[in-house]
DRENPA-3360 file (N, C-alpha, C; in nm, 2 decimals, always signed):
BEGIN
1 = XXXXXXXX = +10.43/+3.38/-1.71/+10.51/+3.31/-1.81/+10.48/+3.16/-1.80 ~ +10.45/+3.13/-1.90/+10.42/+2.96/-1.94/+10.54/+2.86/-1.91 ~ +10.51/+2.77/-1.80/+10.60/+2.66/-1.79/+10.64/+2.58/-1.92 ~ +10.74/+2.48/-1.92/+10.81/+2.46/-2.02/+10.67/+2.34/-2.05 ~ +10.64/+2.25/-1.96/+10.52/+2.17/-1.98/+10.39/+2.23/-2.02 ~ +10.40/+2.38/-2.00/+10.26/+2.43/-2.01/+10.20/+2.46/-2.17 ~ +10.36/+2.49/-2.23/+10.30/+2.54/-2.40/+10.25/+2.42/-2.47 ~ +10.20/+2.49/-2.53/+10.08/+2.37/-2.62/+10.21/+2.32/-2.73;
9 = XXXXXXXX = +10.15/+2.23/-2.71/+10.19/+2.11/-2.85/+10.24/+2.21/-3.01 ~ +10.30/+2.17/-3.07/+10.29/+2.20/-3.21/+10.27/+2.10/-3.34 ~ +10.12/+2.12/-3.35/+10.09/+1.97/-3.43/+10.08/+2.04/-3.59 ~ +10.14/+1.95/-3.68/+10.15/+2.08/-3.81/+10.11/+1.93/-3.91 ~ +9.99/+1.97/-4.01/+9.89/+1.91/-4.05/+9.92/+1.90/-4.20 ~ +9.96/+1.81/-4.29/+10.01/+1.82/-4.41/+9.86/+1.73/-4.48 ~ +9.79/+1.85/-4.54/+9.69/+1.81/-4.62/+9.68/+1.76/-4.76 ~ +9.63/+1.65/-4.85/+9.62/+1.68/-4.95/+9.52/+1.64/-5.02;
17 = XXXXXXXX = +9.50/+1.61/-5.16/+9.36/+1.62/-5.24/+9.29/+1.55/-5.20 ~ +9.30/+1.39/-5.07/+9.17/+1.31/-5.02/+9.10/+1.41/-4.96 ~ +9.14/+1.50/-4.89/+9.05/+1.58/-4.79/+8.94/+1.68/-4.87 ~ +8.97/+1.72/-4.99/+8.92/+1.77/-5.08/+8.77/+1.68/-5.13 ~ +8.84/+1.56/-5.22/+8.75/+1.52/-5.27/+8.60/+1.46/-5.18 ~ +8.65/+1.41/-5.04/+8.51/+1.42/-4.98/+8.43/+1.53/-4.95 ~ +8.44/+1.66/-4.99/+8.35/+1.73/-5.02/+8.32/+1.78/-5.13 ~ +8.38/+1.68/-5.25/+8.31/+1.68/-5.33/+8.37/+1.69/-5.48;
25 = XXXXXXXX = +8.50/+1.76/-5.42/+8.63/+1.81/-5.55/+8.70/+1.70/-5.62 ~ +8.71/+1.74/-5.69/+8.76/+1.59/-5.79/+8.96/+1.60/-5.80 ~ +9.02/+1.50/-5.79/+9.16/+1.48/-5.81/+9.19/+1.42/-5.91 ~ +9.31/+1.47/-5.94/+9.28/+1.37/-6.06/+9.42/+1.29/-6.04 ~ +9.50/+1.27/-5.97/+9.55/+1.11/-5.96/+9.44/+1.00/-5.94 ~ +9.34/+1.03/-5.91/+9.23/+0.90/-5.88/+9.16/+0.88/-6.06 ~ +9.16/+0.94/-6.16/+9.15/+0.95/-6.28/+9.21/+0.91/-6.38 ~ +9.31/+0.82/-6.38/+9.40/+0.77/-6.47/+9.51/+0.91/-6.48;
33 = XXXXXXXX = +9.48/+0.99/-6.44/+9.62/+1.11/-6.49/+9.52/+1.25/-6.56 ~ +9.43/+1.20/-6.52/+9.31/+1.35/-6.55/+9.28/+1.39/-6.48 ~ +9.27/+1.55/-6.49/+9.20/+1.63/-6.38/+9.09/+1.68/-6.43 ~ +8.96/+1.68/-6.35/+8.87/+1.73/-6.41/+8.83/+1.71/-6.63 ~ +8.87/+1.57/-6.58/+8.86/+1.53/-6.76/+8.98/+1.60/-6.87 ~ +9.06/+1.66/-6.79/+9.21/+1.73/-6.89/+9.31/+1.62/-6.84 ~ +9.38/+1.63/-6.95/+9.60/+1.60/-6.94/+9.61/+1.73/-6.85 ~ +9.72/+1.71/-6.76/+9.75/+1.77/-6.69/+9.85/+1.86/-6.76;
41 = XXXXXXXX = +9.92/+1.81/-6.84/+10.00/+1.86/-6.94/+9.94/+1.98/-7.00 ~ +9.79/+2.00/-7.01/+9.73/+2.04/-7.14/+9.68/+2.19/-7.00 ~ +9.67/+2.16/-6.85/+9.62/+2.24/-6.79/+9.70/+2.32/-6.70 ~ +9.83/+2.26/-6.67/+9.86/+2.25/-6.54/+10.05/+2.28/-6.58 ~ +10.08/+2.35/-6.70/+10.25/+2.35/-6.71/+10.25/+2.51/-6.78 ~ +10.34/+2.58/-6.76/+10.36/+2.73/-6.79/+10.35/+2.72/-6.96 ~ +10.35/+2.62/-6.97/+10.40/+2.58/-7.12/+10.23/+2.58/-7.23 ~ +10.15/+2.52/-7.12/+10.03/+2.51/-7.15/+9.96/+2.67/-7.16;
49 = XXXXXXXX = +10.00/+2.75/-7.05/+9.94/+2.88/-7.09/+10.01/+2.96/-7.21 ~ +10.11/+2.90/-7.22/+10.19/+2.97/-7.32/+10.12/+2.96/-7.46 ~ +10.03/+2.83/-7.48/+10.01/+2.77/-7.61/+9.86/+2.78/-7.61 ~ +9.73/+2.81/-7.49/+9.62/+2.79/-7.51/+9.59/+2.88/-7.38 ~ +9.62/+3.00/-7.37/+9.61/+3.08/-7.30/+9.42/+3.07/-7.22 ~ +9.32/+3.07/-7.33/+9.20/+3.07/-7.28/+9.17/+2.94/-7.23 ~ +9.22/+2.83/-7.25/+9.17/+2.71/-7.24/+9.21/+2.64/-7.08 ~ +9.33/+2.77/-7.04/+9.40/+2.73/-6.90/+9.26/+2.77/-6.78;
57 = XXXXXXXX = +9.27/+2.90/-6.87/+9.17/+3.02/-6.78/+9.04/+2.93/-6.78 ~ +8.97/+2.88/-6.89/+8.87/+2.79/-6.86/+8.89/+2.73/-6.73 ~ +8.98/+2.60/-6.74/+8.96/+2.55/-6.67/+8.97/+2.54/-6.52 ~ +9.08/+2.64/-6.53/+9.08/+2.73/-6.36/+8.93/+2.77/-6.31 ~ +8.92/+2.85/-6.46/+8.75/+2.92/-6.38/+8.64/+2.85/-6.33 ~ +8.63/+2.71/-6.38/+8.58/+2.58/-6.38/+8.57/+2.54/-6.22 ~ +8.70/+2.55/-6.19/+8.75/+2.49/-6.07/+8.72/+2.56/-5.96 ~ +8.73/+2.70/-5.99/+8.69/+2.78/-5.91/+8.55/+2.78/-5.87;
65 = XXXXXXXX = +8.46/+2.79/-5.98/+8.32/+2.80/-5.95/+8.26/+2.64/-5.87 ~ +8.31/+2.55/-5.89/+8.31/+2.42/-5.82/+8.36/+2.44/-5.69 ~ +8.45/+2.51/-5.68/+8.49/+2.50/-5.53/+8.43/+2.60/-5.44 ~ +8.33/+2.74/-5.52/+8.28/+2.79/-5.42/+8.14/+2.71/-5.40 ~ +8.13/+2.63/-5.41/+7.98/+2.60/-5.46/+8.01/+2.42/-5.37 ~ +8.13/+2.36/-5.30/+8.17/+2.29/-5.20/+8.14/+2.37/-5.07 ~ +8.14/+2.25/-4.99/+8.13/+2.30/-4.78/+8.26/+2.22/-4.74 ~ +8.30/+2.27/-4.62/+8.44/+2.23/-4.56/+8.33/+2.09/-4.53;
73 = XXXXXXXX = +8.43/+1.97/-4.46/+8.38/+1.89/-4.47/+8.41/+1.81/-4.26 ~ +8.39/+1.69/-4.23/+8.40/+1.71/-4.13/+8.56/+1.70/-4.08 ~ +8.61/+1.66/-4.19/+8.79/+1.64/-4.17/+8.83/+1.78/-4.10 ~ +8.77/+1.90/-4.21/+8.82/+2.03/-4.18/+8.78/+2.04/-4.08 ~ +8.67/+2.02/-4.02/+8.61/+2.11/-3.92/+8.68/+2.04/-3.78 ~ +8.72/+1.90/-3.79/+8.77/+1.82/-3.67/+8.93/+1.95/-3.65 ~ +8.97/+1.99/-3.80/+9.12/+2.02/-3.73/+9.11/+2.13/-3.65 ~ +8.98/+2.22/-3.70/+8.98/+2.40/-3.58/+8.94/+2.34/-3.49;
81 = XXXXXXXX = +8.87/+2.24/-3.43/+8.84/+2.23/-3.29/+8.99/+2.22/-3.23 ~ +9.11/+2.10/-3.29/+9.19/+2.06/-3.28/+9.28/+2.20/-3.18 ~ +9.25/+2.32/-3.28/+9.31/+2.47/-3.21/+9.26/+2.52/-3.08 ~ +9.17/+2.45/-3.07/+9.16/+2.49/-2.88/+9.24/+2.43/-2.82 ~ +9.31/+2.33/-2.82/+9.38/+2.22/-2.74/+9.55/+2.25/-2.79 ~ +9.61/+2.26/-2.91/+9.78/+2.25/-2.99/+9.78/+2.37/-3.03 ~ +9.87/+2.38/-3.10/+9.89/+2.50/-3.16/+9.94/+2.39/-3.30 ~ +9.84/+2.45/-3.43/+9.82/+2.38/-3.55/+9.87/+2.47/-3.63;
89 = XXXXXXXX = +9.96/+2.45/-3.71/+9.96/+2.48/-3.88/+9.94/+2.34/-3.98 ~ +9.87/+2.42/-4.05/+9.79/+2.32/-4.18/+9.90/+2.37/-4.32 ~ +9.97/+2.25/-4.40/+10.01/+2.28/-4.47/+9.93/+2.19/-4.56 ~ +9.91/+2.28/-4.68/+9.82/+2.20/-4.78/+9.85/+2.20/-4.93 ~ +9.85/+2.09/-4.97/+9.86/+2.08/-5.12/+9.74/+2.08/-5.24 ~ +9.66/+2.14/-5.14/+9.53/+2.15/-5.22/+9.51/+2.33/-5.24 ~ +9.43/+2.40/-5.37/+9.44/+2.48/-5.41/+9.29/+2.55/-5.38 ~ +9.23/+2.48/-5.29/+9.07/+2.57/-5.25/+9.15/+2.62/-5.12;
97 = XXXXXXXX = +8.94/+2.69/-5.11/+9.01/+2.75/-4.97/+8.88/+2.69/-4.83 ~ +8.87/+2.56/-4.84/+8.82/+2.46/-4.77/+8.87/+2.46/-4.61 ~ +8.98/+2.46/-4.62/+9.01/+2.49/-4.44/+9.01/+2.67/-4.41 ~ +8.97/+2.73/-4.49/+8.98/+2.89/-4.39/+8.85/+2.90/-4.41 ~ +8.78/+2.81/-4.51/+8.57/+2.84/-4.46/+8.56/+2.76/-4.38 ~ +8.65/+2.67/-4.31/+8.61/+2.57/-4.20/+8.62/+2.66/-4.04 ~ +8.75/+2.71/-4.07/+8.78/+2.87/-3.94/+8.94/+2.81/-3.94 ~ +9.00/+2.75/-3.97/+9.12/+2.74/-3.94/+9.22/+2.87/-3.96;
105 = XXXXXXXX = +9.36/+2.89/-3.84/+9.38/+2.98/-3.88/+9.52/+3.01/-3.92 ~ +9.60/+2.92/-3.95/+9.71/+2.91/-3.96/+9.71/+2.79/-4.13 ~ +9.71/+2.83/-4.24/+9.71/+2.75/-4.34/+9.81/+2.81/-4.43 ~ +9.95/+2.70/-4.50/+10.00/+2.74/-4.59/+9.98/+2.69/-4.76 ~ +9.93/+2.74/-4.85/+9.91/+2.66/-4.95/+10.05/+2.65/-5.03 ~ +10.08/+2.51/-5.04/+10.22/+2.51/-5.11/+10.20/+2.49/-5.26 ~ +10.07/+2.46/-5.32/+10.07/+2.46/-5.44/+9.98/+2.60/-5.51 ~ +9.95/+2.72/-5.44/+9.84/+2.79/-5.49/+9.75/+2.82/-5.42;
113 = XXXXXXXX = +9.66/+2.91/-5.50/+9.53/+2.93/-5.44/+9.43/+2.92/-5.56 ~ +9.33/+2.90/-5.59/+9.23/+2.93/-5.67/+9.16/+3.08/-5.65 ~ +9.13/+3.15/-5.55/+9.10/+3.27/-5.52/+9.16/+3.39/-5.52 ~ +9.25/+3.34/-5.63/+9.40/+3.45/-5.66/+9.45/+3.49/-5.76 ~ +9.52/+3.57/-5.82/+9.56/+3.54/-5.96/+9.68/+3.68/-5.96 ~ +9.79/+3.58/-6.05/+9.91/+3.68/-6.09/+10.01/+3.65/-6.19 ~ +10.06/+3.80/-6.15/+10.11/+3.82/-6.29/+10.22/+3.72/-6.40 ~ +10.20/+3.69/-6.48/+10.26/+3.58/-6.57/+10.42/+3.68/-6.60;
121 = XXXXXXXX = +10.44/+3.72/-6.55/+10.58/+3.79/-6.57/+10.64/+3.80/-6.40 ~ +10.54/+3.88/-6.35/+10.63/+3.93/-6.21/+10.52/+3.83/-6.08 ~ +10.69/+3.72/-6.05/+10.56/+3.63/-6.00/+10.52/+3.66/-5.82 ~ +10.54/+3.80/-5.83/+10.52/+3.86/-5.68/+10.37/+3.93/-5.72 ~ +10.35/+4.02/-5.80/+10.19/+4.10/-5.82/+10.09/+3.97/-5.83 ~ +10.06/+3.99/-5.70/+9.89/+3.89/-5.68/+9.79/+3.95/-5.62 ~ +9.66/+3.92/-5.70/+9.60/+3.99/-5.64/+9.47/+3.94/-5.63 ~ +9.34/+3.93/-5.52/+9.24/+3.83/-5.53/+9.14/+3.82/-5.68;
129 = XXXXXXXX = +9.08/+3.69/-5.65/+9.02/+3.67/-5.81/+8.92/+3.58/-5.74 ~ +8.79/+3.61/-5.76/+8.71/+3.57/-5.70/+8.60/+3.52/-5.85 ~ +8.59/+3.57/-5.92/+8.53/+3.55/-6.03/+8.62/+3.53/-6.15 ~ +8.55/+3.48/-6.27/+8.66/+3.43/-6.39/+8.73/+3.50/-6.39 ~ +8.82/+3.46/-6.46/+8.96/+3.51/-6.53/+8.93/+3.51/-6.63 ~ +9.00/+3.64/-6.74/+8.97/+3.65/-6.84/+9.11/+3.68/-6.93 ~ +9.11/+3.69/-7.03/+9.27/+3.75/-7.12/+9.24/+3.89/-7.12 ~ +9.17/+4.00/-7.07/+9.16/+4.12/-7.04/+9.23/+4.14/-6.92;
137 = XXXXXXXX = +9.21/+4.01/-6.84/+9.31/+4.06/-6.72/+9.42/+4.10/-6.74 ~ +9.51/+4.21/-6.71/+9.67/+4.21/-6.68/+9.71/+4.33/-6.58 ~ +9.85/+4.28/-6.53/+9.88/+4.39/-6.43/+9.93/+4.52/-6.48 ~ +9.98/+4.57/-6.33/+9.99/+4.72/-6.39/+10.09/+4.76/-6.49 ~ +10.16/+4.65/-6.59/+10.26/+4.70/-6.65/+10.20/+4.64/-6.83 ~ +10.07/+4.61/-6.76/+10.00/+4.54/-6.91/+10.05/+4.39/-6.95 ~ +10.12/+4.30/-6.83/+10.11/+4.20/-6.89/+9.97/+4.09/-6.84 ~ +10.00/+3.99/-6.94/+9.84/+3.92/-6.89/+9.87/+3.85/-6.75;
145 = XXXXXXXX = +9.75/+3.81/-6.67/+9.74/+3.81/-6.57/+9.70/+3.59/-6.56 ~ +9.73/+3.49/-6.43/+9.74/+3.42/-6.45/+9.72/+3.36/-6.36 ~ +9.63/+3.21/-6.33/+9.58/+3.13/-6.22/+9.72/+3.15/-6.15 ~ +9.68/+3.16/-6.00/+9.81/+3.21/-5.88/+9.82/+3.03/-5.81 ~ +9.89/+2.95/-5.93/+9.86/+2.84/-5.91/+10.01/+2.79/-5.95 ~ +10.08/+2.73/-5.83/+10.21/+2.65/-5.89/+10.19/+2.54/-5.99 ~ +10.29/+2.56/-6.12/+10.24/+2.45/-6.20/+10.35/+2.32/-6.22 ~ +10.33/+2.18/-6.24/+10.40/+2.15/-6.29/+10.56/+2.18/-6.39;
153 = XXXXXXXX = +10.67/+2.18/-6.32/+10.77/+2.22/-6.40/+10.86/+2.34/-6.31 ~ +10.76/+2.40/-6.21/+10.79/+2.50/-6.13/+10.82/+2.49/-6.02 ~ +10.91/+2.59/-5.93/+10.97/+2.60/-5.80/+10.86/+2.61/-5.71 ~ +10.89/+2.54/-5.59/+10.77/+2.57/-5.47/+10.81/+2.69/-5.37 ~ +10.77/+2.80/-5.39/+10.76/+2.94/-5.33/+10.77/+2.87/-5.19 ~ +10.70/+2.84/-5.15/+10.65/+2.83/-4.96/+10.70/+2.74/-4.90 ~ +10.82/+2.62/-4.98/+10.86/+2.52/-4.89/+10.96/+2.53/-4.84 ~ +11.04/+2.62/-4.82/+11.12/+2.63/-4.70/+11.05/+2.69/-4.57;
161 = XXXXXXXX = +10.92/+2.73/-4.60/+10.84/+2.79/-4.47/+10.80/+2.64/-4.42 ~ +10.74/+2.55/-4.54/+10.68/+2.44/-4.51/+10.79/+2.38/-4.37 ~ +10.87/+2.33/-4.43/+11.01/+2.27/-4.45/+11.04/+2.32/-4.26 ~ +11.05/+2.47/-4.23/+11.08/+2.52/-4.08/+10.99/+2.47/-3.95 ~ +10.82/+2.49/-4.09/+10.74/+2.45/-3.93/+10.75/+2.30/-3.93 ~ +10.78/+2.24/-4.04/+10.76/+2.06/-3.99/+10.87/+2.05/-3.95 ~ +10.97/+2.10/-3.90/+11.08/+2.07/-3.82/+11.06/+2.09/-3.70 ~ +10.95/+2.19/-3.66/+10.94/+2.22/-3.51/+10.78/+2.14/-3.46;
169 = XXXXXXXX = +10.73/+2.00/-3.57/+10.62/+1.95/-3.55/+10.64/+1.88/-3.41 ~ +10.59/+1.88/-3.32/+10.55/+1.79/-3.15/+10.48/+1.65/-3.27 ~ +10.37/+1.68/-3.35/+10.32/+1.56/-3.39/+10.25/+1.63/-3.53 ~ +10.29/+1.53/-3.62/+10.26/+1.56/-3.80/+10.15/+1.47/-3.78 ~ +10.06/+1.52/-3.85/+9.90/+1.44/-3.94/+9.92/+1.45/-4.04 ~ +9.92/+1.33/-4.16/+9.93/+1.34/-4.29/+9.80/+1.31/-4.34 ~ +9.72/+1.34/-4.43/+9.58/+1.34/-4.47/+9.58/+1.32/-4.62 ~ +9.52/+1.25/-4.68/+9.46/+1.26/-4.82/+9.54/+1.28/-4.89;
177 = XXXXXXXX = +9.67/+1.24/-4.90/+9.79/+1.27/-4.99/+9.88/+1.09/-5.01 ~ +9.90/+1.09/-5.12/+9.93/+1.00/-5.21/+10.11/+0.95/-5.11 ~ +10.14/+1.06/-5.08/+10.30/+1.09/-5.06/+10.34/+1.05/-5.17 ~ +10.31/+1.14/-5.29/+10.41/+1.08/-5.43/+10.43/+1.23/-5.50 ~ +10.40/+1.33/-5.47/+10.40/+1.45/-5.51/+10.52/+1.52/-5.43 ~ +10.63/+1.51/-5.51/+10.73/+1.60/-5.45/+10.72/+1.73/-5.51 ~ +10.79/+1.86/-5.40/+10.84/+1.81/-5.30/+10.79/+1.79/-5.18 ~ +10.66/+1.81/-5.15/+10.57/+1.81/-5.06/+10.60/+1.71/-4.98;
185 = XXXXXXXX = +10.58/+1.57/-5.10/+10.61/+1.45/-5.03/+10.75/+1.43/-4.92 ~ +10.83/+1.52/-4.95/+10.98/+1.50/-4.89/+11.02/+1.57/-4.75 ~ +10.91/+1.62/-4.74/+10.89/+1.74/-4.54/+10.87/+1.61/-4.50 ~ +10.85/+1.46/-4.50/+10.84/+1.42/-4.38/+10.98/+1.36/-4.34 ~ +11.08/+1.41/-4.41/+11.22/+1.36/-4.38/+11.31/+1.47/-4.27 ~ +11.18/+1.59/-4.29/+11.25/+1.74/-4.18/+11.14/+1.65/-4.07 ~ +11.07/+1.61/-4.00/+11.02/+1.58/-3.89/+11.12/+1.53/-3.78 ~ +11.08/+1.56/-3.68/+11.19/+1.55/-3.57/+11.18/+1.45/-3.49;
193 = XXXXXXXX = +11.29/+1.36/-3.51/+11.28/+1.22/-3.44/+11.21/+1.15/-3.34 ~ +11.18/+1.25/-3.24/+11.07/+1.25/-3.11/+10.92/+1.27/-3.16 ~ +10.92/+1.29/-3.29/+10.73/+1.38/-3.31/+10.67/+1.24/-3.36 ~ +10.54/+1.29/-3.31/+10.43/+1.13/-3.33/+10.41/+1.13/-3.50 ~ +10.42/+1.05/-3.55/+10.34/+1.07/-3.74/+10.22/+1.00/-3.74 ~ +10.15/+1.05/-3.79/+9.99/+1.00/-3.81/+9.93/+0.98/-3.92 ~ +9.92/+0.88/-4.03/+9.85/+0.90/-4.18/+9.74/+0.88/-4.17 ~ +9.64/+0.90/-4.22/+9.52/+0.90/-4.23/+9.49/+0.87/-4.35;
201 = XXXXXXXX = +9.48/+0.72/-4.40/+9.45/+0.69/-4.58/+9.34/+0.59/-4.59 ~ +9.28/+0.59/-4.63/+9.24/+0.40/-4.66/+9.32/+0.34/-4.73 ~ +9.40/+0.37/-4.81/+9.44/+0.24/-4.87/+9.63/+0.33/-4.86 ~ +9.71/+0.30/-4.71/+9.85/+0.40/-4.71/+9.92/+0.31/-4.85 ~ +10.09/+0.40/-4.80/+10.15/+0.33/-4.90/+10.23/+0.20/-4.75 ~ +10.29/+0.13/-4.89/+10.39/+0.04/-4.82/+10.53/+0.12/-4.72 ~ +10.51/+0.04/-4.65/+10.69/+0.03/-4.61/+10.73/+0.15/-4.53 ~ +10.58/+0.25/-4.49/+10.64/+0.39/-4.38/+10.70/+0.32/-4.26;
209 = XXXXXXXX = +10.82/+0.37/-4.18/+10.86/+0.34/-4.08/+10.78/+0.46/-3.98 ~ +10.74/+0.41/-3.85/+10.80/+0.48/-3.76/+10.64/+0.59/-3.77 ~ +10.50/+0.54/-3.87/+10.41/+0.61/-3.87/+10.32/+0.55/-3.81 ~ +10.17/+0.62/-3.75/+10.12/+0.52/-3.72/+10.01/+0.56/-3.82 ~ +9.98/+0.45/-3.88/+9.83/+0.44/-3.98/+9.72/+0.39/-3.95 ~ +9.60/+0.50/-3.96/+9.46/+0.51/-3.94/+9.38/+0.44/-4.09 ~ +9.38/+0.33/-4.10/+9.31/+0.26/-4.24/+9.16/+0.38/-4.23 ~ +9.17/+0.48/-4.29/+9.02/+0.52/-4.29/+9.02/+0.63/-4.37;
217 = XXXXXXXX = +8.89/+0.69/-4.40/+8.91/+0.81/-4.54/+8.91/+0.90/-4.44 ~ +8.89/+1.07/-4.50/+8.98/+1.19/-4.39/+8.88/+1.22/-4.31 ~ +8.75/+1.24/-4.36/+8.64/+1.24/-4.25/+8.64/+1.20/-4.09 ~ +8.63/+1.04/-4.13/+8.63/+0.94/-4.03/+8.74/+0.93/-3.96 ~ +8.86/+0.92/-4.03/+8.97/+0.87/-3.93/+9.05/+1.03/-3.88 ~ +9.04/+1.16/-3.96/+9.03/+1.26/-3.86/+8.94/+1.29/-3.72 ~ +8.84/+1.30/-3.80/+8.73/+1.31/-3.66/+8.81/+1.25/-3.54 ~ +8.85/+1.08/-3.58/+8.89/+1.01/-3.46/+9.03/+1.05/-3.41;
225 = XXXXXXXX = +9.09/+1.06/-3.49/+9.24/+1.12/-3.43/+9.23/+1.23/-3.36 ~ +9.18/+1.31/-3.34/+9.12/+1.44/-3.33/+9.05/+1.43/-3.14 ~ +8.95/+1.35/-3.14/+8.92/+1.32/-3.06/+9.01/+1.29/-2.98 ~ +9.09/+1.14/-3.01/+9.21/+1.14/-2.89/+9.30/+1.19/-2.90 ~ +9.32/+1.28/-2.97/+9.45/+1.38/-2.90/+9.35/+1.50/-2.80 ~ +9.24/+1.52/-2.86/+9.22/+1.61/-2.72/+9.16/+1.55/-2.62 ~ +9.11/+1.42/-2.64/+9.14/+1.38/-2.47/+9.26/+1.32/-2.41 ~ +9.38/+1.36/-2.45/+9.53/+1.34/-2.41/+9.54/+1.48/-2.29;
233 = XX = +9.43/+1.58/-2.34/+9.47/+1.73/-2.26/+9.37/+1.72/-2.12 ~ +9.31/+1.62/-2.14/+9.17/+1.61/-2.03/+9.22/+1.51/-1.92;
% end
């Protein structure tokens, strides 16, 4: 049995769309309010599939074929090394699947998946979607079938799971995230008074207490954080 000093760390990783776009993916807060050249309004609200059903599916499928056609990049790859040394969960606000082609093994997506899709009625039937989507999709009760993607206007399924492990964080990394996207932005209020916080931005926000900030994009200043926390175990 593991001494109380002996269990590994629990370092829990809150990802968002910077880590993305260096390999290659586009965000669209860095776009005036466009994603991929749409209103988000027009792509991204239950309201929108309601009124342009194919036009959604487009641009999912868009996103999709771009993101298989991306490589994890070295941000991702610094955090699975990171799992020989802590014990990591990755919570991510990004919708590829960039850190499980990196090898990571513990990822929760709080906004979605792209590699997914369900049912526009029963929002439990999901099922993988690897190729377009189409309005022939539907599940087994015949209704149409729908990007497995939280949209603006909607409840976040996974954040009280989020919400449990960042309470039991030893030490949070925040990455590529604006912190302006609630409620994602709002888990670093569950962090536990003793746990290190780490941002990793080039340009953070003002006025974090109590973080320490890495001025650097996710590549670079992961890689480095990464490094010294596992020579903390050496």
């Amino acid at each position: 049995m593991l001494e109380q000093q002996d269990k590994p760390q629990k370092v829990v990783v809150l990802t968002g769309s910077g880590i993305s776009a260096e390999s290659g993916l586009q965000t669209f807060r860095d776009h005036g309010g466009l994603w991929a050249g749409h209103r988000v309004e027009d792509v991204a609200t239950p309201e929108a599939f309601d009124r342009h059903p194919q036009q959604v599916l487009d641009f999912y499928n868009q996103l999709r074929r771009q993101m298989q056609t991306a490589q994890p990049n070295a941000a991702h790859k610094a955090l699975v090394r990171l799992e020989e040394f802590y014990q990591v969960n990755i919570i991510t606000q990004n919708v590829d699947d960039l850190h499980e082609r990196a090898g990571s093994s513990n990822v929760l997506h709080l906004h979605g998946e792209l590699l997914k899709a369900r049912s526009s009625v029963d929002e439990y039937y999901i099922v993988d979607c690897f190729a377009d989507q189409t309005l022939a999709d539907v599940d087994v009760n015949g209704n149409a079938m729908r990007p497995f993607i939280v949209w603006f206007g909607e409840a976040v399924p996974l954040l009280d799971e989020a919400i449990e492990l960042t309470r039991q964080a030893d030490i949070l990394i925040v990455i590529g995230t604006s912190l302006q996207v609630y409620p994602a932005a709002s888990l670093l209020q569950f962090v536990p008074v003793n746990a290190e916080v780490f941002l990793v931005d080039p340009k953070p926000p003002q006025n974090l207490n109590s973080v320490q900030i890495i001025r650097a994009n996710a590549q670079s200043g992961v890689t480095s954080l990464v490094q010294s926390l596992i020579e903390r175990k050496n």
